[in-house]
N, C-alpha and C positions, 0 to 999 in steps of 0.2 A: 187347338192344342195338339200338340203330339203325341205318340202314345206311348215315347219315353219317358216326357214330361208326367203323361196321368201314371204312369207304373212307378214314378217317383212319386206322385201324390199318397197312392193308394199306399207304395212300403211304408212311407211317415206317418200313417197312418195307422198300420199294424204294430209298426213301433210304441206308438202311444198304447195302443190297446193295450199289447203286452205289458207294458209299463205300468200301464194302470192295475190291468189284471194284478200283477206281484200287490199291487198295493189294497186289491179286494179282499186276498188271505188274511189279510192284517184286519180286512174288515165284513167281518161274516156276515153283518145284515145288509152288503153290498146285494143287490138283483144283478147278475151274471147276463143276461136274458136280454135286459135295457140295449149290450154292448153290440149284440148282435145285429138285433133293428137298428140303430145306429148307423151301424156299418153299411146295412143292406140300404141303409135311405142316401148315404154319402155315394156310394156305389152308382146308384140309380144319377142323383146329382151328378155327379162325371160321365157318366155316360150320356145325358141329356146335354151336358156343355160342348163333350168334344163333337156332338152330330150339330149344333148349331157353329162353332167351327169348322169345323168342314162345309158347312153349307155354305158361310160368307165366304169362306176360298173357293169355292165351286164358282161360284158368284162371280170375284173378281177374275177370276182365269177365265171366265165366259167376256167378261166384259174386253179386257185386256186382248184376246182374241179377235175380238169384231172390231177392238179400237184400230184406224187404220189411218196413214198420213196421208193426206188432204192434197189432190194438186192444187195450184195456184191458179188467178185468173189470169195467167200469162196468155197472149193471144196468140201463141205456137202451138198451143193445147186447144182441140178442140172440146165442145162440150162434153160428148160419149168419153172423150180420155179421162176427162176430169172424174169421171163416175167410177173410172177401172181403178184398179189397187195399185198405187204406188210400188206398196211391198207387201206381202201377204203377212210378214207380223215383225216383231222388230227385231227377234233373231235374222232372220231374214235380213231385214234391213244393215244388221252390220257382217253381214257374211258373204253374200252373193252379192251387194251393187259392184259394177264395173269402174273403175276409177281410170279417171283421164289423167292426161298427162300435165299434170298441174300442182304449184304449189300456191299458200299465200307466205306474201312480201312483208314484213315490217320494217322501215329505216326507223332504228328506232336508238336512242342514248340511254347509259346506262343507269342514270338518274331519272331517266321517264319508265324506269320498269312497274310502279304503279298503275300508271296508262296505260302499257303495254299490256298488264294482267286484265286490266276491266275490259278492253279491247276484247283481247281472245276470251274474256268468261262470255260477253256478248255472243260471239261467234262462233265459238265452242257449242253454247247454249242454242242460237237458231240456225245453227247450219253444220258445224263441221264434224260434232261427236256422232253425226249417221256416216260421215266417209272419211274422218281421221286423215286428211288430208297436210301433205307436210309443211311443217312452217319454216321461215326462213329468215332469219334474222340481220343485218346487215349496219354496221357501222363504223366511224373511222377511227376509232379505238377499237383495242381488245375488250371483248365483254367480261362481265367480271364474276368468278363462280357464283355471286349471287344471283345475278341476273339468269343463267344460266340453268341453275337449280329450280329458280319459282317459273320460270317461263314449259321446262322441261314437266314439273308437274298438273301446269295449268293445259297443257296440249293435249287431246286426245292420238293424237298422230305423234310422231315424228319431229324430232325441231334438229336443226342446224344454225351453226354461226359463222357469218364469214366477217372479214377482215376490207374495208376499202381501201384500196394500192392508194396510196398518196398522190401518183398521178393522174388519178382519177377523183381526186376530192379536191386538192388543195388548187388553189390560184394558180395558173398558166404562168410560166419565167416570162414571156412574152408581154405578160399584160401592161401598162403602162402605168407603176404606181402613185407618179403624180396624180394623173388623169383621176385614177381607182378614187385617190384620196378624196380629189374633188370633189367626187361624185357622191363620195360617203358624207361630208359637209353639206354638199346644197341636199341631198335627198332627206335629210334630218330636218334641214332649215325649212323643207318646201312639205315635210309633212306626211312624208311616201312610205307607205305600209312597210316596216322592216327597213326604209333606205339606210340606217346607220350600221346594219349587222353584215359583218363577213360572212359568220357562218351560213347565213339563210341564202348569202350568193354562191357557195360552195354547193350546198343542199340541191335551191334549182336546177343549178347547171348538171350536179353527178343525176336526179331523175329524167331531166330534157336528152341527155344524150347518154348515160355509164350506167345506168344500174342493169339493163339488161345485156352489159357486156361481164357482168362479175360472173370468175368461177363456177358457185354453188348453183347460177338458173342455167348454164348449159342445157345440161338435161332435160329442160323442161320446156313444154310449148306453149303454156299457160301459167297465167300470175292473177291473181287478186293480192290485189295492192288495199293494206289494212294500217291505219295511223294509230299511235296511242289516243287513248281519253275519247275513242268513238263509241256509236253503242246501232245495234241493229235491231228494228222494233217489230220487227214482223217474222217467222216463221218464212224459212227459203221455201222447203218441200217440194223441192226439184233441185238437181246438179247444175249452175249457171254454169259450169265448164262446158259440160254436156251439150247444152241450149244452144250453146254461141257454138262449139263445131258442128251441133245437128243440122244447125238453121248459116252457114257459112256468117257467121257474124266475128267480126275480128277488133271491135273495140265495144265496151258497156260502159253507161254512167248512168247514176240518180239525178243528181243536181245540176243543172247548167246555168250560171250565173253571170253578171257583166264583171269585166276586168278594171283595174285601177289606170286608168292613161298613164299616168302618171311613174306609171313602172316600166310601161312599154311603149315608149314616144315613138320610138325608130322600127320596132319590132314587124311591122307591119310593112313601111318602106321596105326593109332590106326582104322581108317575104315577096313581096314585086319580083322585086331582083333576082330572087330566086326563079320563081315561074318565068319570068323570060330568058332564064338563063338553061332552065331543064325542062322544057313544054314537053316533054316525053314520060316525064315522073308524075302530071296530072292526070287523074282519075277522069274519064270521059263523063263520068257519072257522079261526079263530085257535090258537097253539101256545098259549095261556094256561095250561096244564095243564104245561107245560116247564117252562114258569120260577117256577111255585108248588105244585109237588106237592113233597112232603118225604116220602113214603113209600119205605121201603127199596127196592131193586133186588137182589136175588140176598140170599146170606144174611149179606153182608157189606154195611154202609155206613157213611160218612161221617158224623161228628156234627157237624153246621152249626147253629152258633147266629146265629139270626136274630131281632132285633126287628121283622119284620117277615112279611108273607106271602109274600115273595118271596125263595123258595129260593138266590139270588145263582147263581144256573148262566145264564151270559153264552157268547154265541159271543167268540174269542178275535182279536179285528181286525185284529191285526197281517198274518193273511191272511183277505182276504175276497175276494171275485169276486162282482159286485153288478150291477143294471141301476141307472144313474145317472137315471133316470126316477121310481124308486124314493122317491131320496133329494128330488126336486123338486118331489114330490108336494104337493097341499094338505097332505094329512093326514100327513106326517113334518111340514111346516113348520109346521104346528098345535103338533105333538106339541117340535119343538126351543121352538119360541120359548114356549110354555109353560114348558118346564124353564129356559129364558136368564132368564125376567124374575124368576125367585128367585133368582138370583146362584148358585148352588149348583155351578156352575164353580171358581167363585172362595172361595166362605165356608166350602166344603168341597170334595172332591178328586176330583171327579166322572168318572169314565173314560170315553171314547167309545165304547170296549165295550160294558158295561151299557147305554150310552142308545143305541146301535144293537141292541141283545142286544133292548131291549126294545122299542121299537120297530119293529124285524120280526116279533116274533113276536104281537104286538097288530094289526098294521095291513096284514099280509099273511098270505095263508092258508098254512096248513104246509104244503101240497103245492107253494107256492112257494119252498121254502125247498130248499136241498141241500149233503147232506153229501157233499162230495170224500174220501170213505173210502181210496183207492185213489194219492191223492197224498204219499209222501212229502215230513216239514215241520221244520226245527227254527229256532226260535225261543228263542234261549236262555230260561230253561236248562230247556224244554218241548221235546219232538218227538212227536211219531206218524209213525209206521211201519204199512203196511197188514199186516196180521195172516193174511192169506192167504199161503200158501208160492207158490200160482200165480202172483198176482199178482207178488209177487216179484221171481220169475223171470222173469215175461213182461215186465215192464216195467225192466227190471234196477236193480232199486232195490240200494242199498246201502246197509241199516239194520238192525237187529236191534228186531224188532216185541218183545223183552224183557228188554231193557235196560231199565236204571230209569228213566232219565231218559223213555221211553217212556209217556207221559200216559194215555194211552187205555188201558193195563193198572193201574191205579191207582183208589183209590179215589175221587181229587180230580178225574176227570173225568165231567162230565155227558152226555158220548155216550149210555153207556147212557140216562139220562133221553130223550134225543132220539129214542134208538130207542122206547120206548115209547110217548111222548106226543107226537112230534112229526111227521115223514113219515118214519119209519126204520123199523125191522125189523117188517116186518108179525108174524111168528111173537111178538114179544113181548108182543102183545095177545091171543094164543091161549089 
């Protein structure tokens, strides 16, 4: 209690005395005497409550003090690191960390601001209200003050909006509408994730090749790309900007999953075509073994039919944590506009997955790449959950590493592959 608060008690209290007292005159066989001890026993009462208040706040300021954020079991972290202080308290923690040159991404519609909100409460919540990192909004409409208002207060940081150029979202004059149409008929008829939707062919193509050419990411040399209606289950307690320039890592993912053929019939052929046609843009140190090995992993696997050499095991984009230096490279912009000038956005159902899946792992060397094991993810109707109990705990995740819905226990996911062929579990190459 404060000692405003008891000097408010104590006057209301004289007040009544007084009050009373007027009313003892009236009554002469009142004891005057009674009023005193009274007093002196209320007194005593207040003074005994505000020292057991102050002792619980002595208490929690000690505890608050020693509480301290947790490194992760990231394996860039030795164990002695993991023991040091992150931040000596949580002033600290929002005053002095050093902030990289990064924002996060959402392409997001102005009807998905629901998602949008649960989204950033997630990551607001395990990651961003210690570095208030700025958000960046992007869609090919104007957003609309409402969106603008609830997203503005749900941010710890900073939020911006930008506008996409119509030449950068809408269908190429080039393209072949016949063709388009057909393609939207049989892809309907044949079953193909999204094949009847323009917008979702508009969407691919501006993430496979335009969004890191907008305006507002100039600036910037880093992006965490964040979807509506996600949710993040674990405690970061560490800066992944940070991580990825400390340790030269230039693309991150959680989930790596197989891809639909059926979207990407050709996608792979004209990738050929590419590498014989630019042998100077492949990586000497490339993951190529990731994305076309088809040899079993343990004693159980997956039966993937493929017309092709490439195994369909794509990183999962919905979350990536990327250097945007990356994407503006000659040799990605070789690598898109080779895939733009077949139409294959459009004449078939091409994900930005797969043509990010494969182009990092061609045109960057696998030790640049990195799996965020340790972050809980879920993306409907996909999550990973880290599989260690410590981790866990230490990071207080709230997930069940085996649940089904739990990707990474499963046969349809190509982590394992990653650990073997890519920069993952050394011991799998033993």
């Amino acid at each position: 209690m404060s000692r405003t608060k008891a000097f408010l008690i104590i006057l209301s209290i004289f007040m009544t005395i007084l009050t009373t007292g007027w009313n003892c005159r009236v009554r002469p066989n009142s004891n005057e005497s009674n009023y005193a001890t009274k007093l002196e026993d209320i007194l005593d009462q207040i003074k005994s409550y505000e020292q057991q208040v102050q002792l619980r706040a002595n208490n929690i300021q000690t505890i608050l003090n020693r509480q301290k954020i947790k490194h992760g079991t990231n394996a860039y972290y030795s164990n002695d690191e993991r023991n040091l202080e992150f931040v000596k308290n949580f002033q600290e923690t929002h005053t002095n960390l050093q902030h990289e040159n990064a924002t996060i991404l959402m392409l997001v519609r102005n009807w998905e601001l629901e998602g949008a909100l649960k989204s950033m409460r997630s990551l607001e919540d395990r990651f961003n209200h210690l570095y208030k990192y700025t958000w960046t909004f992007l869609n090919d409409v104007p957003f609309t003050d409402e969106f603008k208002e609830a997203t503005t207060l749900m941010a710890s940081g900073k939020t911006q909006y930008g506008l996409i150029p119509s030449e950068d979202w809408d269908r190429p004059s080039w393209i072949n509408e016949t063709k388009f149409e057909e393609n939207l008929l049989n892809s309907e008829k044949n079953g193909v994730l999204y094949g009847n939707s323009r917008s979702y062919r508009n969407m691919c193509r501006f993430n496979s090749g335009y969004f890191y050419k907008q305006k507002l990411l100039d600036q910037y040399q880093w992006y965490f790309r964040v979807e509506p209606d996600v949710e993040y289950f674990c405690d970061f307690q560490y800066d992944p900007f940070k991580l990825m320039r400390e340790n030269n890592k230039k693309y991150g993912f959680v989930i790596s999953i197989y891809e639909y053929e059926n979207t990407i019939p050709t996608l792979w052929n004209t990738t050929k075509q590419f590498m014989e046609q630019y042998p100077q843009h492949i990586h000497p140190n490339n993951s190529l073994e990731f994305i076309t090995n088809t040899s079993p992993i343990g004693s159980k696997a997956l039966a993937i039919q493929s017309e092709s050499d490439y195994n369909l095991c794509h990183f999962w984009s919905n979350f990536e944590i990327a250097n945007l230096d990356f994407f503006r490279s000659k040799a990605y912009n070789d690598y898109f506009d080779f895939l733009e000038k077949t139409g294959g956005f459009y004449y078939e159902r091409w994900g930005d997955a797969p043509v990010h899946s494969i182009g990092v792992a061609l045109l960057l060397a696998r030790d640049e790449i990195h799996h965020f094991e340790d972050i809980g993810y879920i993306h409907a109707p996909f999550e990973s959950c880290p599989t260690s109990r410590y981790t866990r705990l230490n990071k207080r995740c709230v997930c069940d590493p085996y649940k089904e819905a739990n990707i990474d226990m499963t046969l349809h996911s190509c982590v394992p592959k990653w650990w073997k062929f890519g920069a993952g579990k050394k011991f799998m190459n033993e």
